[in-house]
C-alpha positions in Angstrom: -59.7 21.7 -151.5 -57.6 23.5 -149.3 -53.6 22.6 -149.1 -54.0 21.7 -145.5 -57.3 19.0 -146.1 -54.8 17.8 -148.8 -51.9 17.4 -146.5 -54.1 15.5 -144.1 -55.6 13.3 -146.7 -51.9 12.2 -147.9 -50.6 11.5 -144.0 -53.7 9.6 -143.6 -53.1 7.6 -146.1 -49.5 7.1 -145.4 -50.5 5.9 -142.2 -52.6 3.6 -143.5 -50.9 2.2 -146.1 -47.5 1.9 -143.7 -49.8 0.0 -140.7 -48.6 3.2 -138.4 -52.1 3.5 -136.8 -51.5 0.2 -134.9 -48.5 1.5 -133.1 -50.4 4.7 -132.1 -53.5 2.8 -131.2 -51.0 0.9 -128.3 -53.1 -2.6 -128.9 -50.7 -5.5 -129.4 -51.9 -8.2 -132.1 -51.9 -11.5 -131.1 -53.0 -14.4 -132.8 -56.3 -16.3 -132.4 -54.3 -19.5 -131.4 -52.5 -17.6 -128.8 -56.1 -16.4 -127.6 -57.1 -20.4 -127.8 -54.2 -20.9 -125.6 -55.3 -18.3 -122.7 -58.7 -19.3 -122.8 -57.2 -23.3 -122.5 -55.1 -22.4 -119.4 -57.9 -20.4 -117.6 -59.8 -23.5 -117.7 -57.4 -26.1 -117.0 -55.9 -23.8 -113.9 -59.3 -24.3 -112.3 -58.5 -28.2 -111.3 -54.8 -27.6 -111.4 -53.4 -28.7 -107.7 -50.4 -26.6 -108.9 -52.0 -23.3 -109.7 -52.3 -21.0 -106.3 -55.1 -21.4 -104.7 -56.1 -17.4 -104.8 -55.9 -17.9 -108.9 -58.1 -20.9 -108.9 -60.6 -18.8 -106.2 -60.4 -16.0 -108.9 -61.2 -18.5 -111.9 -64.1 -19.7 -110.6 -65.5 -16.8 -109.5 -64.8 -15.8 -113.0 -66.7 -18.8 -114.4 -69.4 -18.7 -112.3 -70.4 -15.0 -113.0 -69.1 -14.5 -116.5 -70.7 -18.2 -117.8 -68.6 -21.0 -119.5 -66.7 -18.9 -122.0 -63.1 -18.5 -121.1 -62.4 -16.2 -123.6 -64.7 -13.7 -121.7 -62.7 -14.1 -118.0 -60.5 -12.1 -117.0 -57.0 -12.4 -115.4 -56.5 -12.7 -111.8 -55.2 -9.2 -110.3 -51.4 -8.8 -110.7 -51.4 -12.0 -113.3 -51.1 -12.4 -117.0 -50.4 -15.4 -118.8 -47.0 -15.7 -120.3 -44.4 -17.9 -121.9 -41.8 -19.9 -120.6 -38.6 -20.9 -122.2 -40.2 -23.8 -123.9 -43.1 -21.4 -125.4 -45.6 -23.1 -122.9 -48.5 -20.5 -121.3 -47.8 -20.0 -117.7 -48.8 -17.7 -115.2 -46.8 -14.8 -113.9 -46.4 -11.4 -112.5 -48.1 -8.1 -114.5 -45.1 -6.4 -113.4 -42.7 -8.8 -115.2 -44.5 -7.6 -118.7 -45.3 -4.3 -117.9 -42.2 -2.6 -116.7 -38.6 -3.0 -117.9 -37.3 -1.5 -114.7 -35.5 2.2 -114.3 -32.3 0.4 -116.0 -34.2 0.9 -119.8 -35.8 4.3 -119.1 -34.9 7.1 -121.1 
């Protein structure tokens, strides 16, 4: 074995061993209740009379094409599903999770 196969070998490992790959793979973990929860809130937005109207259009488009798993539907354009203050799933912006503003740029 060469030095640098073995050099590779040890930083792989390192990596692995120190859970490094997930921040270079960009994915965020999240649990399968929080995944319950999304999939829970698509559905229940469809008959909600306080969900926007265009979100409710987009859910049931959603459900119509992509069948009855909510887990499979995807968020409206310009909407994830977020937390409010009393840890609650809500509705809101993409840009409110996405961007921290010109303030926190380095």
């Amino acid at each position: 074995m060469t030095p640098k196969t073995i050099i590779s070998a040890c930083l792989i490992s390192l990596f692995l061993l120190t859970g490094v790959e997930a921040a270079f793979a960009g994915k965020k973990h999240r649990s399968a209740a929080f995944q319950t929860g999304k999939a829970v809130l698509k559905r229940n937005s469809i008959n909600d009379p306080k969900t926007p109207r265009h979100i409710r259009g987009w859910l049931k488009n959603e459900q119509r094409t992509r069948g009855d798993n909510a887990r499979k539907w995807r968020n409206p354009k310009g909407y994830d599903v977020g937390h409010d203050s009393q840890g609650n799933l809500r509705w809101e912006n993409s840009n409110m999770n996405r961007s921290r503003g010109g303030k926190f740029k380095k």
